[in-house]
C-alpha positions, 0 to 999 in steps of 0.5 A: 861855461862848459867843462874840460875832460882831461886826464891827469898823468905822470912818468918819473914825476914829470906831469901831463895833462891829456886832452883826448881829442878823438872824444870830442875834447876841442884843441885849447888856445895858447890862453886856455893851455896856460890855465890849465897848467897852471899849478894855482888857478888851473890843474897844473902840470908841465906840459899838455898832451893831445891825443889826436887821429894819425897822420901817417899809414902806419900809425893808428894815432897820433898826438901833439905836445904843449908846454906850459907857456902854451908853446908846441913842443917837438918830442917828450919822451916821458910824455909818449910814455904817457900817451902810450898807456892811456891809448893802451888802457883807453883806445887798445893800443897794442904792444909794437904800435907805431904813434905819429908825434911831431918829432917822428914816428914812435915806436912803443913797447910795453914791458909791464903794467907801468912801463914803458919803451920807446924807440924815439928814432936817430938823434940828429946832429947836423946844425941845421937840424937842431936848429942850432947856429954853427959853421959845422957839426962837432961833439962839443961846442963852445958858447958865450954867456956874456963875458963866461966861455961854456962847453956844450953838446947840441943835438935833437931828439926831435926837439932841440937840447943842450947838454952840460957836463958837470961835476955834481947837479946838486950844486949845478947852476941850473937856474941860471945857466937854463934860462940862459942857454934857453934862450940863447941866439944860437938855437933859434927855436929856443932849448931843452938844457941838460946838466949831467954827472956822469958816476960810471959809465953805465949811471949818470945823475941829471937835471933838465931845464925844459924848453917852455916850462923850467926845471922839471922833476924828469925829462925823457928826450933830455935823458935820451940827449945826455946819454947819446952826447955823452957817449959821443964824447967816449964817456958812456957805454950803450946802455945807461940808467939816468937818475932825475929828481923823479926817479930813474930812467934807462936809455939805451944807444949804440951809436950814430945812425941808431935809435935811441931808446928809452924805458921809463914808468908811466902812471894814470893818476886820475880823470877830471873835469876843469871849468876855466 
């Protein structure tokens, strides 16, 4: 059986596994995705990334994203970190390039050997858009969980997310309430769920139940969804450090019909062949 190339990677403790498929690496199946994040019988790692050719003009590549269970993903914000460094240590991606993701177009900056920014393009709202059952748009929702009423923030960072407001993540129900608000019928293509802390207006502690994976040590898009919701609700300023399990991540925001842009570390760890 004929071996897999990859490219182990991670930002902010949130791990990828990179398929290049501009070197004639094929495109795996939802089976062999599964394996190969598998952290016992695989390589494991919370989601896969796809370095692909780009699909617009302004664009000199592109790349997709896998979760865990095999599922497409619309954005990672870590992940195109990620991808971002290895283009610039693989293929010369240069400082100010343009990638094609599913989410939309991602504007990259390199602010050090290990650190990345991203401009992830304008949050959106719009129920529709999120995808997200609601009669209007509104900066807070509430929503049934059986018999418990919840508030939640939705919104898309080119991918779907819900965001709680908590007193303290260390005591959080996230293993509960994640899977639940995953799934619920009300966001039709399933969620990333956030619960955040706020501890002043420019720090807030989060943990992020991801969409397809679980809780994860970081989740760039799920930072960028804290903060944008949050400052909607007039309780953050434009420019925030969000402190994950894995480490620190800065968002910045100004407001609605902005970017949102993220900074964050991102690491090579090492290259390898898997045989499934």
């Amino acid at each position: 059986m004929s071996a897999v190339r990859f490219t182990k990677m991670e930002g902010a403790g949130n791990d990828f596994v990179v398929l290049d498929l501009l070197a004639d690496v094929s495109e795996p199946d939802v089976t062999l995705a599964r394996r190969i994040a598998d952290r016992h019988f695989g390589i494991g790692c919370d989601q896969i990334l796809l370095i692909e050719a780009a699909t617009s003009d302004e664009a000199p590549f592109g790349y997709r994203i896998l979760n865990a269970d095999g599922s497409s993903a619309g954005q990672c914000g870590n992940g195109a970190r990620c991808v971002a460094l290895y283009l610039r240590e693989r293929h010369g991606l240069a400082d100010g390039a343009v990638l094609d993701s599913p989410g939309g177009p991602v504007v990259v900056r390199f602010v050090g050997a290990d650190r990345v920014e991203l401009a992830l393009g304008k949050p959106r709202f719009e129920p529709a858009d999120i995808p997200f059952e609601a009669a209007q748009s509104a900066a807070v929702y509430k929503i049934m969980l059986g018999v418990i009423e919840l508030e939640i923030c939705a919104l898309s960072i080119g991918n779907p997310h819900a965001v709680l407001l908590v007193d303290d993540v260390d005591t959080a129900a996230v293993v509960t309430l994640g899977p639940a608000l995953e799934s619920h019928t009300r966001f039709t293509d399933r969620c990333n769920v956030g619960f955040a802390q706020v501890l002043a207006p420019d720090h807030i502690r989060l943990r992020v139940y991801e969409r397809g994976v679980g809780e994860t040590l970081a989740c760039g898009s799920g930072a960028c969804a804290a903060v944008v919701a949050l400052r909607r609700r007039g309780l953050l300023g434009a420019s925030v450090d969000v402190d994950l399990p894995g480490g620190r991540l800065s968002v910045r925001w100004r407001g609605p019909g902005d970017p949102v842009y993220l900074t964050g570390p991102a690491r090579l760890v090492f290259d390898g062949e898997f045989y499934p």
